[in-house]
N, C-alpha and C positions, 0 to 999 in steps of 0.2 A: 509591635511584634505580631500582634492578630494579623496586621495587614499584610505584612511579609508574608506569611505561609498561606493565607486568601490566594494571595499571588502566587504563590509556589505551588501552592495544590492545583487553582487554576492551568499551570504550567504541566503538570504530568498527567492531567487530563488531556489535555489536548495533543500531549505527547503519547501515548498511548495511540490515538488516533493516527498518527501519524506514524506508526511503529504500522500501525492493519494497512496503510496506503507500504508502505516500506517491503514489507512480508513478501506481496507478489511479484516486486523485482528481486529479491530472493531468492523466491521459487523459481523463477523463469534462469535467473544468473545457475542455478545451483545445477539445473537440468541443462542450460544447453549454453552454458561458459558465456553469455551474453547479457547485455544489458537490455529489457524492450523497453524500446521506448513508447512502445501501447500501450503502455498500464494505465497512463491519464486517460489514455482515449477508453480505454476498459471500462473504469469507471464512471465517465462518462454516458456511456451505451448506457452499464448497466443500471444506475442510477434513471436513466430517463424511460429504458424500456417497463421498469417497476413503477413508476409515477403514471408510464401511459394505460399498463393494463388497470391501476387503480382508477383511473380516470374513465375507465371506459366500465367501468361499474365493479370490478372484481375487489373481491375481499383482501384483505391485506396478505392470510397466508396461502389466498390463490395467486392474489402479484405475485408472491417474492419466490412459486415455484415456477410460476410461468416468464418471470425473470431470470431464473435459474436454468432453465433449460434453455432459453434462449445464448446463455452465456456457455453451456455446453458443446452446442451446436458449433459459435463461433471458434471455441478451445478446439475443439475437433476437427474444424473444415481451416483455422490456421496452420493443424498439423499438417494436414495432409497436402495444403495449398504451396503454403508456405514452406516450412521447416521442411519437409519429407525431400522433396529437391534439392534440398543445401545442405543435405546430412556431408557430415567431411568436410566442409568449405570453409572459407578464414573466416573467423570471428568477426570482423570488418563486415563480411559480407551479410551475415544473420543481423548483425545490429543495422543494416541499411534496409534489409527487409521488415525489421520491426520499424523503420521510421516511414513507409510505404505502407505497412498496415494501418498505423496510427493517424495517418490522414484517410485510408477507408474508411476506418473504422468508426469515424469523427463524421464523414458527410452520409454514411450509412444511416448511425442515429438521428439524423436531422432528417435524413429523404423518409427515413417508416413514421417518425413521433415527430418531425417537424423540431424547430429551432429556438420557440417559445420557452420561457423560464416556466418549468411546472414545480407544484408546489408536494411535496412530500410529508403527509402527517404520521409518524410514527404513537402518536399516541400518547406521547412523551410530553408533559408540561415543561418547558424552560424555565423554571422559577427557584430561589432559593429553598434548601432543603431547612425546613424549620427546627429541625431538634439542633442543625450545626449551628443556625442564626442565634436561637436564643442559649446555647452551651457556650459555646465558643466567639461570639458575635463576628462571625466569617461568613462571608458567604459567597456559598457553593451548590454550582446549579446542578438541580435532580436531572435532567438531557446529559450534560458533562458525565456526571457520576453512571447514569445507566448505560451511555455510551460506552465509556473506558471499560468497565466491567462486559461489556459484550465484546468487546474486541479485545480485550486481556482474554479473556476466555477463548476465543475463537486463535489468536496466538500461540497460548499454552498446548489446546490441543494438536494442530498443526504442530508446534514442535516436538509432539511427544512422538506425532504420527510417524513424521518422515526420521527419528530419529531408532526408535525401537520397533520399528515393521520392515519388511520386507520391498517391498515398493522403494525406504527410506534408505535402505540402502543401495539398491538398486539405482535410483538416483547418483546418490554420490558416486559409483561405477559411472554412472553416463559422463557426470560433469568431468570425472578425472580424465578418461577417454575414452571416445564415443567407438573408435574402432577395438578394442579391445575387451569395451563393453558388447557391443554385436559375437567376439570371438569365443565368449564364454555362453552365449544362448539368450543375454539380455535382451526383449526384444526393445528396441529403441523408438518407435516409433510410439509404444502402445505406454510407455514411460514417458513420453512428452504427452501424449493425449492427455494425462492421466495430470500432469503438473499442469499443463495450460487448462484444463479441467478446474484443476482447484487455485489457481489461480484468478479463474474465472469467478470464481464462489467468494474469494476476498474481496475482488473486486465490488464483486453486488453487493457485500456488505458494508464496505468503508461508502460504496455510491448511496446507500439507503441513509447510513447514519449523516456523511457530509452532506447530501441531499435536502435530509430533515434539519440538520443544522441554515443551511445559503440556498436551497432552490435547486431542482435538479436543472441544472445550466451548464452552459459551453465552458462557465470558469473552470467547474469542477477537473476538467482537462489540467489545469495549471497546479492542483493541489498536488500531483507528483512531483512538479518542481521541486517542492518544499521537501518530498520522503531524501533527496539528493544527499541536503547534508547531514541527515539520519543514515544513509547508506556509508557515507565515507566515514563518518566517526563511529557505527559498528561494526561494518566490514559485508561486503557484498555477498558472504556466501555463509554466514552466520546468522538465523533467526534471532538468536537470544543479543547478539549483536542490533539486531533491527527494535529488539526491547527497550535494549538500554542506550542507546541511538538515539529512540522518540523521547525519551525520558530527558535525555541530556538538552534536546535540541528545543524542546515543549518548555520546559522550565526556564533555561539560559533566555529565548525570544524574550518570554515574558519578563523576566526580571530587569531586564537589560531596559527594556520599552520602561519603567517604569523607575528604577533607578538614574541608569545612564541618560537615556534618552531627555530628560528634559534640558539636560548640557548640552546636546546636541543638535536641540531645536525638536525632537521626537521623530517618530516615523522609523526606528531603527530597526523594527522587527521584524520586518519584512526580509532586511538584509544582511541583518546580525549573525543568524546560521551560517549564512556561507562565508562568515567573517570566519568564523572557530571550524569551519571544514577547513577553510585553507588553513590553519595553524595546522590542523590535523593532518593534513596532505605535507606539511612541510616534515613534521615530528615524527608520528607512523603514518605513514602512507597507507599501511594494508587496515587499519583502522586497530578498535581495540580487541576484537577476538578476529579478526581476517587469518587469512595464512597468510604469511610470509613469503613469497616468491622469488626462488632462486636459480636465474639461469647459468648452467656448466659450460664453460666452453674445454 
C-alpha cells in the first residue's frame, strides 16, 4: 500500500506540472478561440533565454526578470505581428499562424542562446523528503513537492485572476466574440497583449521548473505534447479543467507504467494518456468542465 500511493503522489506531482504547461493553451484558446501551437516553442525560448542570462553571470532573480521581459516583448510583438492582422479570420487561419510562430520561435532560441543543452539550477535538491521516508517509508522528492506547490500556486492565482477581474471577463467577451467585443469598447488588441503577456509568464515558469527537472533543451518543445491530453479530458477553455486534467493524466501515466505496464512488456506511459483522451473524445468530447457546443440550424 506504501508503494501504491509513493506512486500516486508521484503521479499528481507531476500532474500538477503539466496542468502549468496546460494553463497557457488555455489562456491563448480562451482569448482568441484557438489553439497555439507555440506554447512548446514558448517554453522552450523561455527556459533557455533564463539558463543563458544565468550563464552569462546573472543572479537567479536578475535571470528570471530579464527572462521575463524577454518573454514580454515576444507576447507583444506576436500581437501586433501576428494576431492584429487576422483579427476576424477563421480559426484555421490563427492556428496556421501559431504553427509558423512556433518554428520562429524554436530557430530564434537557437540563433541568440545557441542549440547546446544548458543546465538549470534552481536550487532545489532532488532527494527524498526525510520526515515522509522515515513516517511513512515513501518516498517523495523535495524538486516534485516544491515544484507542484509553485505551479499550484501560480494556477490558483491565475484562476482567480481572470475569473473575478475585469481583464477576466473582458476576456471571455473576446473569446465569445471578438466583433461584438470591439462593438461594446473592448479594446482587443490590448486583451490579447495582455493574455500572450501572461501566457508568456507560465511559460517561463513551467521552462524554469521542466528546465531544472531535464535541461533546458530542444525536448522541452515536446513536453506540450503531453499538456494535449490534459486539454481534452479538462476542456480547452476551463483552467480548473487544466487542474484536474494534469491530475487525472499525472496519476493514470504513472500507475498504469507500474501496474499495467509489466503485462505489456512496459514503456506504456508515454502513450497511455492519449489512450484515455481518446475514450474521452469518444464519451464527452468538450471534456469534463468544457462547454458544450451547439450548432442551430
Amino acid at each position: 500500500m506504501e508503494f501504491f500511493f509513493e506512486v500516486l503522489i508521484g503521479g499528481l506531482l507531476s500532474g500538477v506540472m503539466y496542468s502549468l504547461v496546460a494553463l497557457g493553451f488555455v489562456l491563448i484558446y480562451k482569448a482568441s478561440g484557438v489553439f497555439n501551437f507555440a506554447q512548446g516553442a514558448m517554453v522552450y525560448f523561455a527556459a533557455l533565454t533564463f539558463a543563458g542570462f544565468v550563464d552569462m553571470g546573472a543572479p537567479l532573480p536578475v535571470a528570471f526578470v530579464g527572462a521575463f521581459v524577454s518573454m514580454i516583448v515576444l507576447g507583444i510583438l506576436t500581437e501586433r505581428v501576428v494576431l492584429r492582422p487576422l483579427v476576424n479570420q477563421p480559426q484555421i487561419t490563427l492556428f496556421m499562424a501559431t504553427i509558423g510562430l512556433a518554428f520562429f520561435i524554436e530557430g530564434l532560441a537557437q540563433i541568440v542562446w545557441g542549440a547546446s543543452t544548458r543546465r538549470i539550477d534552481l536550487g532545489i535538491t532532488d532527494e527524498p523528503i526525510p520526515y515522509i521516508l522515515d513516517r511513512f517509508n515513501m518516498v517523495v522528492s523535495t524538486f516534485d513537492l516544491i515544484a507542484a506547490v509553485i505551479a499550484g500556486a501560480l494556477v490558483a492565482v491565475l484562476a482567480a485572476f481572470f475569473q473575478y477581474t475585469k481583464i477576466g471577463r473582458a476576456l471571455r467577451a473576446v473569446a465569445d466574440d471578438h466583433q461584438a467585443a470591439l462593438s461594446i469598447g473592448i479594446p482587443l488588441q490590448h486583451i490579447w497583449a495582455i493574455i500572450w503577456t501572461v501566457a508568456g509568464f507560465v511559460a517561463l515558469v513551467a521552462g524554469m521548473l521542466w528546465g531544472a527537472r531535464n535541461g533546458a533543451q530542444f525536448a522541452l518543445t515536446f513536453v506540450a505534447l503531453k499538456a494535449l491530453p490534459v486539454l481534452i479530458l479538462g476542456g480547452f477553455t476551463s483552467i480548473l479543467g487544466a487542474i484536474v486534467g494534469g491530475l487525472i493524466i499525472g496519476s493514470t501515466e504513472k500507475l498504469a507504467e507500474v501496474y499495467i505496464g509489466p503485462m505489456v512488456g512496459g514503456g506504456i506511459e508515454n502513450w497511455f494518456p492519449y489512450v484515455l483522451a481518446l475514450f474521452f473524445l469518444l464519451v464527452r468530447p468538450e471534456g469534463l468542465f468544457g462547454e458544450k457546443h451547439i450548432d442551430r440550424v
